[in-house]
N, C-alpha and C positions, 0 to 999 in steps of 0.2 A: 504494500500500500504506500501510495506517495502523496502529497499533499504541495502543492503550490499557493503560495499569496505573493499579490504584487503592490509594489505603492511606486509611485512616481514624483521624483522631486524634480521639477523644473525638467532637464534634460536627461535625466539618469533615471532610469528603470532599477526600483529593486527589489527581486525574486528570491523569497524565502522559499527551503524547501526543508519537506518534514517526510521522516517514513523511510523507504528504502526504493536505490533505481536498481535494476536489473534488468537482464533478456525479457521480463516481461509487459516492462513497462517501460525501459530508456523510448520509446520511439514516439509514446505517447509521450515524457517527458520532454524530449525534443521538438513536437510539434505545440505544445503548452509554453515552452519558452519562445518559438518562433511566432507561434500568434502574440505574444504579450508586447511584442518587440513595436513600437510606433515608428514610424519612420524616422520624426523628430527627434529618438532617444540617440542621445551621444555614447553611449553607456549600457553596461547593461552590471550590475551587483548579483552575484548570487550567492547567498548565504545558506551554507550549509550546516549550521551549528545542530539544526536537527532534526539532520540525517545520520541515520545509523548505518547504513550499508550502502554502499556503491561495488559495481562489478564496472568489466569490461565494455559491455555494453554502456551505460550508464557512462564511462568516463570515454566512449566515442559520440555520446551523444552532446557531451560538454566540447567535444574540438568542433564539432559542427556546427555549434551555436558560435564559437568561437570565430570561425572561418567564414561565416556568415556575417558574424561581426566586422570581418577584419578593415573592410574600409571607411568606420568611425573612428574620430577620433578619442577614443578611450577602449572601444572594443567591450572586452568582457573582461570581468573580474571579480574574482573569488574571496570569500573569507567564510570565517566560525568551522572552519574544516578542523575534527578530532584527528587525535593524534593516529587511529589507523586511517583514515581516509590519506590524511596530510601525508603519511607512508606511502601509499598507494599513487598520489599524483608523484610522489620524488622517483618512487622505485619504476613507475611508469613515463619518467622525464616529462611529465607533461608540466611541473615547479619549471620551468626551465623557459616556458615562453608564455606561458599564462601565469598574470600577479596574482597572488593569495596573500592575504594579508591576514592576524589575528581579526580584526573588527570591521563590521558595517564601518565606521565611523573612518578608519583607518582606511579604509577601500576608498570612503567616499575623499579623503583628504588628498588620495594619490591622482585623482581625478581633475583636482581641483589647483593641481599646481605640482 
């Protein structure tokens, strides 16, 4: 089961997610953050603080929001990821070109300058 809510500040899209993605759901995942997305948004936040499980799936459904993103300027960005998720983006190099940051707050400030 996964759960999304969205709020929007000005230009920045931000997408809480709660539950768990997998094979069964990254796609519907993926199509929930593709609708959310306004054109106007510069941004998009996704906080993960609670989510308890991501797979494979689930973390190709984050590069394709990503890559979908890529020609805003701010793109996509991460935070509230637990320490096994936060594992899982390092041990899968995806830390490496998508920002994660501890906090909503912190995400929104790398945005912002």
């Amino acid at each position: 089961m996964m759960e999304l809510t969205t709020e929007r500040h000005e230009d920045v899209l931000s997408v809480g997610v709660a539950g768990r993605i997998d094979g069964s759901n990254a796609p519907a995942f993926a199509e929930a953050l593709r609708d959310a997305v306004a054109p106007t948004d510069r941004a998009v936040i996704v906080n993960f603080r609670e989510l308890a499980y991501i797979n494979s799936a689930g973390l190709d459904a984050v590069v394709v929001t990503a890559k979908s993103l890529g020609d805003r300027d701010g793109g996509l960005v991460l935070c509230g990821l637990s320490e096994p998720i936060r594992t899982l983006f390092r041990i899968s190099g995806l830390d490496k070109f998508l920002p994660i940051h501890e906090s909503e707050a912190e995400a929104r400030a790398s945005l912002d300058g």
